[in-house]
C-alpha positions as CSV (number, residue, x, y, z in Angstrom):
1,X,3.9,-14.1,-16.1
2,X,7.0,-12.0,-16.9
3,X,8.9,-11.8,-13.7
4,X,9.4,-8.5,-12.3
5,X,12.2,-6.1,-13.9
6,X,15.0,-4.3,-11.4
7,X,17.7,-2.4,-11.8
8,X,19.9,-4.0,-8.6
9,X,20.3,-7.5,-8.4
10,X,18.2,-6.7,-4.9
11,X,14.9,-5.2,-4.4
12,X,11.5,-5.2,-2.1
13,X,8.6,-5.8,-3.6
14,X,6.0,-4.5,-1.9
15,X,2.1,-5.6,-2.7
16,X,-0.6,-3.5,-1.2
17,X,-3.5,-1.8,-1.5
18,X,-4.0,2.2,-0.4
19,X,-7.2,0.7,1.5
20,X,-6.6,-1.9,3.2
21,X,-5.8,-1.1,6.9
22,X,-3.0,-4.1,7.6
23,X,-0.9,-1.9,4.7
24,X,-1.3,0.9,6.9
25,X,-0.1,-0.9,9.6
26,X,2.8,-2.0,7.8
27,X,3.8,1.6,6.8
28,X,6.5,1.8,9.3
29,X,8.4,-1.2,7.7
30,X,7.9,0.3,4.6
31,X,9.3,3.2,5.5
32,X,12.2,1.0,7.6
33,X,13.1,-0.8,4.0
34,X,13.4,1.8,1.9
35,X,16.8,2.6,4.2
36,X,17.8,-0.9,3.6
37,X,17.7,-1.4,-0.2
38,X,15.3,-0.4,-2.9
39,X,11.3,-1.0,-2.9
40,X,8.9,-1.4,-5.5
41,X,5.2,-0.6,-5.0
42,X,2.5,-2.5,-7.1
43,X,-1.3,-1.4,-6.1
44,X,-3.9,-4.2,-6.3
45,X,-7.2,-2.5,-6.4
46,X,-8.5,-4.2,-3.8
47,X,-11.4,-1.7,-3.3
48,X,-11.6,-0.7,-7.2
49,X,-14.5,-1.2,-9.9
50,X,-17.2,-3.3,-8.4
51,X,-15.7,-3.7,-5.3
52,X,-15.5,0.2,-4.8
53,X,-17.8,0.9,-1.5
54,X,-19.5,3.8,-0.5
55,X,-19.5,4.5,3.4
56,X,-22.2,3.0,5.5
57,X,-23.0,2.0,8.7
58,X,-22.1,-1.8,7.5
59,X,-19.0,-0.8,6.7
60,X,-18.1,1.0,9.4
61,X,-19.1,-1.7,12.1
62,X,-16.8,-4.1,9.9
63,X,-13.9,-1.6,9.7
64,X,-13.4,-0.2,13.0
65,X,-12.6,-3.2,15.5
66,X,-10.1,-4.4,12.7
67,X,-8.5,-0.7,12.8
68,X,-8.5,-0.5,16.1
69,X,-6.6,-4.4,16.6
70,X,-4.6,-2.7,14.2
71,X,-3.4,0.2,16.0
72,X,-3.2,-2.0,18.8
73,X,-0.8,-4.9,17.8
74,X,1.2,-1.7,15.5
75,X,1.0,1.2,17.3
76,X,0.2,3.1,14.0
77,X,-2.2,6.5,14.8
78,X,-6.2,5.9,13.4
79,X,-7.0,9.3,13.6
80,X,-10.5,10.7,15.2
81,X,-11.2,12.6,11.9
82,X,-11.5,9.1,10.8
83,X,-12.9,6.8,13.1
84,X,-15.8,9.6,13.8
85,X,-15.6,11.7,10.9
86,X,-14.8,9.5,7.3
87,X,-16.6,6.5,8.6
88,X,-19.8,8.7,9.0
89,X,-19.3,10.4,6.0
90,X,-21.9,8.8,4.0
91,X,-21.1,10.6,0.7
92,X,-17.4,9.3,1.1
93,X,-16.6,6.1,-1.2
94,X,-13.7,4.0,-1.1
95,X,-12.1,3.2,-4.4
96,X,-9.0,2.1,-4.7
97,X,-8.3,3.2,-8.4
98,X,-7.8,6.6,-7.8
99,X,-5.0,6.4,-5.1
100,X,-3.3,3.7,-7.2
101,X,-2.9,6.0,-10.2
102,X,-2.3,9.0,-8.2
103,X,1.5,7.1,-6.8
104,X,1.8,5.9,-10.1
105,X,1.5,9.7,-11.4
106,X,3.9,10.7,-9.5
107,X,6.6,8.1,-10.2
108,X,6.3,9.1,-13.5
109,X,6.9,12.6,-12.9
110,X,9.7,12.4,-10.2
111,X,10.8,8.9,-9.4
112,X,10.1,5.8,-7.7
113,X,10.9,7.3,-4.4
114,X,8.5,10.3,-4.4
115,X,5.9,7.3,-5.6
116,X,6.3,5.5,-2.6
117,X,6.2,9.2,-0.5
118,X,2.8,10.0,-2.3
119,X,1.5,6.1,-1.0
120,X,2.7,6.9,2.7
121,X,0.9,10.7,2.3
122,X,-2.3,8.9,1.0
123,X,-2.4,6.5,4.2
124,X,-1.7,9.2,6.4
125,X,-4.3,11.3,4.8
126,X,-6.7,8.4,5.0
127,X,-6.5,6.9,8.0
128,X,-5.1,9.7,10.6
129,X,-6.9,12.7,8.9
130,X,-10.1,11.2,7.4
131,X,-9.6,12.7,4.2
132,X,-11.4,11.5,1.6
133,X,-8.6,9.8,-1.1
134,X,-10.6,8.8,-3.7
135,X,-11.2,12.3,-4.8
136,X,-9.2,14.3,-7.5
137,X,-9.0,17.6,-5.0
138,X,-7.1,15.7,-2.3
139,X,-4.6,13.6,-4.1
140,X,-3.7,16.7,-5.6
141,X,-2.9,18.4,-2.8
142,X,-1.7,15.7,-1.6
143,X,1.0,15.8,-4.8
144,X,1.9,19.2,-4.5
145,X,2.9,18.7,-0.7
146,X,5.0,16.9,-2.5
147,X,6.7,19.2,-4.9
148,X,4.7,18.1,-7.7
149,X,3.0,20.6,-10.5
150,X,-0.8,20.7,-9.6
151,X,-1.3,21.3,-13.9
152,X,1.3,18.4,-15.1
153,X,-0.1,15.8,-11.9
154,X,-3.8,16.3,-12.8
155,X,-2.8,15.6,-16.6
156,X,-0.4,12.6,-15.9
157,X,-3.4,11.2,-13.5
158,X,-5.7,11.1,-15.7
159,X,-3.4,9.6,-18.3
160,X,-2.6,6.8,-16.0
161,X,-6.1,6.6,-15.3
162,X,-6.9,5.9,-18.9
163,X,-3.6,4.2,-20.1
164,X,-1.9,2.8,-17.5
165,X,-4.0,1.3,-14.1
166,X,-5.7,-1.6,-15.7
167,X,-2.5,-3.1,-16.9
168,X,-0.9,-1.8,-13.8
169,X,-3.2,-3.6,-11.3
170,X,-4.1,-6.8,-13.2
171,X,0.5,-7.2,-13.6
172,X,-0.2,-6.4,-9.6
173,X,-2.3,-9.3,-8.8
174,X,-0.5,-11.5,-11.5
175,X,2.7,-11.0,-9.4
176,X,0.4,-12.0,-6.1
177,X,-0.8,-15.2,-7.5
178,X,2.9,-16.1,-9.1
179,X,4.6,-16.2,-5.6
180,X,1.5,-17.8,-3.6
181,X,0.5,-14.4,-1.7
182,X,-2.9,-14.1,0.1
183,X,-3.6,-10.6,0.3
184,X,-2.2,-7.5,1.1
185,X,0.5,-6.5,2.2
186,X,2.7,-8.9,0.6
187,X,6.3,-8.1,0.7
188,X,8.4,-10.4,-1.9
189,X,12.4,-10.1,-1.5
190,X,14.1,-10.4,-5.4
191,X,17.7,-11.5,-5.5
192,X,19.1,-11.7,-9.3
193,X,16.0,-14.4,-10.4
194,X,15.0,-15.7,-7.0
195,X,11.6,-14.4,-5.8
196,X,10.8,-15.6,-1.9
197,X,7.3,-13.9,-0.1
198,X,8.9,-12.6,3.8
199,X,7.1,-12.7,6.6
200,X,5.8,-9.9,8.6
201,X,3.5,-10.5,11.1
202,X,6.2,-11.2,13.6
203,X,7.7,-7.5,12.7
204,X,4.6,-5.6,12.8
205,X,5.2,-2.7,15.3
206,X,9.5,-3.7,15.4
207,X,10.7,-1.4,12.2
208,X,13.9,-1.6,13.4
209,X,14.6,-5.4,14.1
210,X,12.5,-5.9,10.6
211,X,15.1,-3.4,8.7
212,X,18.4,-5.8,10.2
213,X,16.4,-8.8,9.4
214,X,16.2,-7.4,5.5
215,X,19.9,-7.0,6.2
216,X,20.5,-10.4,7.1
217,X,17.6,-11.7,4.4
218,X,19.7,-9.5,1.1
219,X,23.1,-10.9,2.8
220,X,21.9,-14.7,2.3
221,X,20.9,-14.9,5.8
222,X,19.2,-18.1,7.1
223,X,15.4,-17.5,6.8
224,X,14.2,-16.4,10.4
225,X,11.1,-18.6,11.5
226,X,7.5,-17.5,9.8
227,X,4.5,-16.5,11.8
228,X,1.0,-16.0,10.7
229,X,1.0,-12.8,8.2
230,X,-2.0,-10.2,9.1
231,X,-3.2,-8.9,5.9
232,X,-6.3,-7.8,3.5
233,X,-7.8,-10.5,1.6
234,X,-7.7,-9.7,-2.2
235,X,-10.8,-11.2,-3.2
236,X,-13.4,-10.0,-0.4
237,X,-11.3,-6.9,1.2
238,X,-11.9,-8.9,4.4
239,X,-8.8,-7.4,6.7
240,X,-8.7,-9.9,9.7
């Protein structure tokens, strides 16, 4: 695969899903990064076409003792309009595609930046609010939180939509595979043509000892010593 294109000679690479609940989790590093150099986002679709899932009660006896380990071992907020309102909500569906394009609509309209804000607002409106993120209505709202033009965001969706997520994800899960990732999240460090997968289980919940060791890591730093990553499987959306 083409490797990925940056501007710097350093950036994050950040592989996730809008989904998956260890992403979530890892929201707070994210966050912590983006003070340390830049980061790029690249959606995988974990929960899109045939693995899009509607909400039942098998789904929400799988989903809520991960979130709740989660929360636990993070510290992030599962809110109760979600644990007892969008995991009843048997109308709701998950699909990943939507949310994907949605950040990717809003890069293109503002910049890279406001595309990783709309991500974090889609989490947040997900998991602490129970909102339902797979829908048009909220993502838009979402946008114009934002700043962003409810007209030009509902046509640059649907252009990405059409045009752009396919490629978009597939290049997503291309990069996975190329540097030996499992799942999601996946955080992949570039310096100049050098492409290494960090670690974060051992930062999950530590934001702040995570952003010096990026500091350390983009300085040339010795490696600090790996620990077993919690993520989202790619394949079965398994989040364990």
């Amino acid at each position: 695969m083409t490797r990925p294109q940056t501007a710097p000679d350093t950036v994050l690479h950040y592989i996730h899903d809008p989904l998956c609940g260890w992403c979530y989790g890892a929201a707070p590093l994210v966050a912590a990064a983006r003070r340390v150099l830049p980061v790029q986002a690249h959606g995988g679709g974990m929960m899109a076409g045939r693995n899009r899932r509607r909400v039942d009660a098998q789904l929400r006896d799988y989903v809520m003792p991960h979130d709740q380990r989660i929360a636990q071992m993070t510290g992030q907020v599962f809110g109760e309009n979600y644990f007892n309102g969008l995991l009843t909500d048997t109308d709701a569906v998950f699909d990943s595609a939507p949310p994907i394009a949605a950040v990717l609509a809003v890069q293109a309209l503002k910049d890279e930046e406001a595309g990783l804000d709309m991500l974090a607002a889609i989490q947040r409106a997900h998991y602490q609010q129970g909102r339902r993120i797979s829908e048009v209505a909220t993502l838009t709202e979402l946008a114009q939180a934002l700043g962003v033009d409810a007209t030009a965001f509902a046509q640059t969706l649907q252009r990405m939509q059409e045009e752009e997520l396919a490629d978009h994800i597939e290049a997503s899960r291309e990069l996975l595979n190329y540097v030996g990732g499992r799942g999601f999240p996946t955080f992949v460090l570039q310096r100049g043509d050098t492409l290494e997968v960090l670690d974060t289980g051992r930062w999950l919940g530590q934001p702040e000892q995570w952003a010096q060791y990026l500091r350390d890591e983009a300085g040339d730093q010795p490696p600090a010593t790996e620990s077993a990553a919690a993520q989202c499987d790619l394949q079965s959306g398994r989040c364990d």
